[in-house]
PLY file of the C-alpha trace (Angstrom):
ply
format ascii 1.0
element vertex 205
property float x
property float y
property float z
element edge 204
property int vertex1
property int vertex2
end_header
-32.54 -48.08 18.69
-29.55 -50.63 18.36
-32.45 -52.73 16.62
-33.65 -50.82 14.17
-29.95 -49.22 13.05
-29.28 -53.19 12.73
-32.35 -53.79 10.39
-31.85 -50.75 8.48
-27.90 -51.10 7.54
-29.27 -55.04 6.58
-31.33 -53.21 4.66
-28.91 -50.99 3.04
-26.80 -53.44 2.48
-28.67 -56.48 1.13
-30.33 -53.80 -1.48
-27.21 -52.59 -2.85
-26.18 -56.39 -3.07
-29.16 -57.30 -4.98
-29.04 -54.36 -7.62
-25.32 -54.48 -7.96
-25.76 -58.74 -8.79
-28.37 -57.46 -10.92
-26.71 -54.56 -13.24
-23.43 -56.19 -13.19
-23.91 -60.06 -13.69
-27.45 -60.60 -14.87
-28.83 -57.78 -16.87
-25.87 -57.47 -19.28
-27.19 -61.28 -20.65
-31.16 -60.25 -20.00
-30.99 -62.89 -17.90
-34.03 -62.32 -14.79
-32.90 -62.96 -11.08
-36.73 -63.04 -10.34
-39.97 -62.09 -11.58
-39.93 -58.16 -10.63
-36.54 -58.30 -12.72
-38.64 -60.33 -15.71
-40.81 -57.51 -16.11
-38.17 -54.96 -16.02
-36.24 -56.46 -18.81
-39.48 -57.34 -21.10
-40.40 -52.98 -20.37
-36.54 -52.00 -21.34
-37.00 -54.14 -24.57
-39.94 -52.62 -25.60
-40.30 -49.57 -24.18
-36.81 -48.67 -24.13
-36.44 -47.41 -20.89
-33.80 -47.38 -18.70
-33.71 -50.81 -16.35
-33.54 -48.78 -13.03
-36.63 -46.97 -13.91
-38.24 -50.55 -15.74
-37.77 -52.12 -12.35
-39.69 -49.11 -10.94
-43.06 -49.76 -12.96
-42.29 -53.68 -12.46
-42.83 -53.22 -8.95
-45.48 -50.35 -8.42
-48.21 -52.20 -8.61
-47.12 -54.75 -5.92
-46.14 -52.54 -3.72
-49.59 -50.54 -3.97
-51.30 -54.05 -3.29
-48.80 -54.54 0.04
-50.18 -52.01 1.63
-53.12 -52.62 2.93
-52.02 -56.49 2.96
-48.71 -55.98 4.95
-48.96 -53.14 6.54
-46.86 -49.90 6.90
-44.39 -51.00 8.48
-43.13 -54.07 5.83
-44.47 -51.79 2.90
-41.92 -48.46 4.27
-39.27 -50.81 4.33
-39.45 -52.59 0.54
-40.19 -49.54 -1.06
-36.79 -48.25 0.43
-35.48 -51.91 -0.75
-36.77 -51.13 -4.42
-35.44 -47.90 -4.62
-31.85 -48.55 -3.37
-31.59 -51.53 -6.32
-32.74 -49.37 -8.84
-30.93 -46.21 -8.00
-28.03 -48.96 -8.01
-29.11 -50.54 -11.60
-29.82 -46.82 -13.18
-25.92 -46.03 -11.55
-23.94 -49.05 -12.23
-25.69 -49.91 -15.92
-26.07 -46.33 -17.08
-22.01 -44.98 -16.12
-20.29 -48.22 -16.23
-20.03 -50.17 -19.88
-21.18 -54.01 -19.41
-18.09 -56.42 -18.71
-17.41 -59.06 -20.68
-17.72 -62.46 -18.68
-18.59 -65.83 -19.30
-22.43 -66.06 -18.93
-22.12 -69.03 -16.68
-19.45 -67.41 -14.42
-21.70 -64.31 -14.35
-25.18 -66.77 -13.53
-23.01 -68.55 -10.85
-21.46 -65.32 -9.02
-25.09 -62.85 -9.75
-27.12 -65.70 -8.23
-24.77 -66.13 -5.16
-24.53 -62.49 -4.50
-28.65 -61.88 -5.18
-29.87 -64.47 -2.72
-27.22 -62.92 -0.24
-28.80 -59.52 -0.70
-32.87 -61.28 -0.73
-31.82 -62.97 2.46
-30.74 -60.05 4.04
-33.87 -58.29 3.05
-36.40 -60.75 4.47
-34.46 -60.75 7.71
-35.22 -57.30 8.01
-38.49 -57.50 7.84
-38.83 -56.34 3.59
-38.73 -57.76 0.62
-36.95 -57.11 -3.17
-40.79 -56.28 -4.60
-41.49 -57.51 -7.44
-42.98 -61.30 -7.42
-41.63 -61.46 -3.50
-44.37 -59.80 -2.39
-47.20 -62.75 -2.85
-44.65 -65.59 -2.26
-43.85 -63.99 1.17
-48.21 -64.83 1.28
-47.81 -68.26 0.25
-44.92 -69.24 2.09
-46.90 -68.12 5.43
-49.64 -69.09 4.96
-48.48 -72.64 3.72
-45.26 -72.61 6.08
-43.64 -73.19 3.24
-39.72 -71.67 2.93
-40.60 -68.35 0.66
-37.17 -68.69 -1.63
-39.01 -72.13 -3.12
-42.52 -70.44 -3.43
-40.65 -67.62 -5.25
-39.39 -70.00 -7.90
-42.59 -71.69 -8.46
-44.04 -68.52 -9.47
-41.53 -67.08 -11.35
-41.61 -69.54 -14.24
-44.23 -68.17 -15.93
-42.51 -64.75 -16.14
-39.43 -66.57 -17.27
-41.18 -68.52 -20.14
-42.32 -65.04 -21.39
-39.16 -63.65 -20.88
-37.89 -66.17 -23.34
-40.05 -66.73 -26.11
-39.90 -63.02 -26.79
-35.51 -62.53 -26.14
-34.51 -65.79 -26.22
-34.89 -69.28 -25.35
-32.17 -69.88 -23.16
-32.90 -67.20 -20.99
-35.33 -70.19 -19.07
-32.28 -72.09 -18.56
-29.97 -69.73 -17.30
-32.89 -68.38 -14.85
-33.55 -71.68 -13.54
-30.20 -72.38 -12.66
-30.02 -68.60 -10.81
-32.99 -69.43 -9.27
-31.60 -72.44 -8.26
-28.43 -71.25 -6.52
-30.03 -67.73 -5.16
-33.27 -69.69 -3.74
-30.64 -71.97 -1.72
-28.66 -68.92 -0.53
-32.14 -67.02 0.51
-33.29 -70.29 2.35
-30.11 -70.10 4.00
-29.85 -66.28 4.98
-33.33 -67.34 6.18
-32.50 -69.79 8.76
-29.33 -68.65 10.04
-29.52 -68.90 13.80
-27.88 -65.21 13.94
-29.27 -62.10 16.32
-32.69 -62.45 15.72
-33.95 -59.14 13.27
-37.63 -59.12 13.09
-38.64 -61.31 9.77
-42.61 -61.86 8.85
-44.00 -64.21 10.69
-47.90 -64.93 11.75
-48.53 -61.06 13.01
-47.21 -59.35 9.59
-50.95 -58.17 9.41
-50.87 -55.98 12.80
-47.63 -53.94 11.26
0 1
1 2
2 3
3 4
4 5
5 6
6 7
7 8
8 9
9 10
10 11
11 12
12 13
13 14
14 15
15 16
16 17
17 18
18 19
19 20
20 21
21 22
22 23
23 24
24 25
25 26
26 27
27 28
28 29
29 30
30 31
31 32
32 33
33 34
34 35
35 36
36 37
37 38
38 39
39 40
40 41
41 42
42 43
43 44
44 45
45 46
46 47
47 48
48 49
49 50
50 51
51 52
52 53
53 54
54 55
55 56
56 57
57 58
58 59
59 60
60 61
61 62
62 63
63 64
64 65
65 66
66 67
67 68
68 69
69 70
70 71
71 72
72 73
73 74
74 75
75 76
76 77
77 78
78 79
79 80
80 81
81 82
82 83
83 84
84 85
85 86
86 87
87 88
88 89
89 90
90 91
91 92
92 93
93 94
94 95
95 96
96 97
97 98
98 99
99 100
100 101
101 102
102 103
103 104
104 105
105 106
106 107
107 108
108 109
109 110
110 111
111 112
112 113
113 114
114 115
115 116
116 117
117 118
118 119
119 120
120 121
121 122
122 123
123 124
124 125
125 126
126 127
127 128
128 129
129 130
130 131
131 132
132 133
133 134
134 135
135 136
136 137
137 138
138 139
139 140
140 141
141 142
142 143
143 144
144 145
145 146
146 147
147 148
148 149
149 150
150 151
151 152
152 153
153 154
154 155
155 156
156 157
157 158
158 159
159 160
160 161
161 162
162 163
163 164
164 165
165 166
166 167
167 168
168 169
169 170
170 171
171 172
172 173
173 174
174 175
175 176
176 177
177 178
178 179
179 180
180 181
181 182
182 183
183 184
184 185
185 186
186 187
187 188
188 189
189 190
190 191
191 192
192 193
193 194
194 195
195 196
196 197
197 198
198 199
199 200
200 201
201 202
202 203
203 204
């Protein structure tokens, strides 16, 4: 019971830390803290709709495909993940007006305070959604960390990202990905009370 309350206030908490880097640092310059995040800002430019309920559609379809791939279990616990960021995107972008600060300040402290949050996640055994979901495949099955697999394949969604906003948007996502991939890794490792993460068994959850 102590266990779960553990993994579940982790979870709580490193959601809320990921939507609140999101909404307050890193949306306000379109600038993507992964590729879930990518395809939220690309359907709020286009589509016009609000970027808790972009980030939403960005992630339904991986989270249908977890599943059966993950199990119950992992899938329960990142669809609570994705809701608690985008309740806390809808709330924090749609009462609060965007504060003005320096886009690199903003990269520096959103990144830091994302891979906090995605650390805390994949401790407790879920995930942020979004491009997460098949890195969290690669890195097992390649033992490879997952917050380096996770950059890899965001890229792509970054180029896109930028040739239709704008160019620097790759630049300023690299370097995010840069610092918040370091933090996850780190989260990761931490030789702290040891919360279920997914390891070889994910499949029997």
């Amino acid at each position: 019971m102590k266990k779960t309350l553990l993994t579940y206030m982790c979870l709580i908490l490193g959601a809320t830390l990921q939507g609140f880097a999101m909404s307050v640092f890193l949306f306000p310059h379109s600038i993507p803290s992964g590729g879930g995040a990518g395809l939220a800002i690309l359907i709020n430019h286009f589509f016009h709709l609000s970027l808790g309920f972009s980030l939403w559609l960005a992630n339904a379809v991986f989270l249908l495909f977890a599943l059966p791939y993950f199990g119950f279990t992992w899938t329960f616990r990142t669809i609570i993940s994705v809701a608690i960021t985008a309740m806390t995107v809808g709330y924090i972008t749609s009462h609060y007006p965007h504060p003005h600060i320096n886009i690199f300040i903003c990269i520096v402290a959103g990144s830091i305070i994302f891979g906090f949050g995605v650390g805390l996640l994949i401790r407790a055994g879920a995930s942020s959604g979004g491009m997460v979901i098949p890195s969290l495949m690669i890195a097992n099955y390649k033992q490879w960390t997952p917050g380096k697999v996770m950059m890899g394949i965001n890229l792509i969604i970054f180029l896109l990202t930028a040739v239709v906003i704008d160019i620097n948007i790759v630049l300023y996502a690299i370097i995010c990905q840069f610092f918040s991939t370091n933090i996850i890794d780190y989260i990761y490792d931490l030789k702290l009370h040891k919360i279920r993460i997914l390891t070889a068994n994910w499949r029997k959850r």
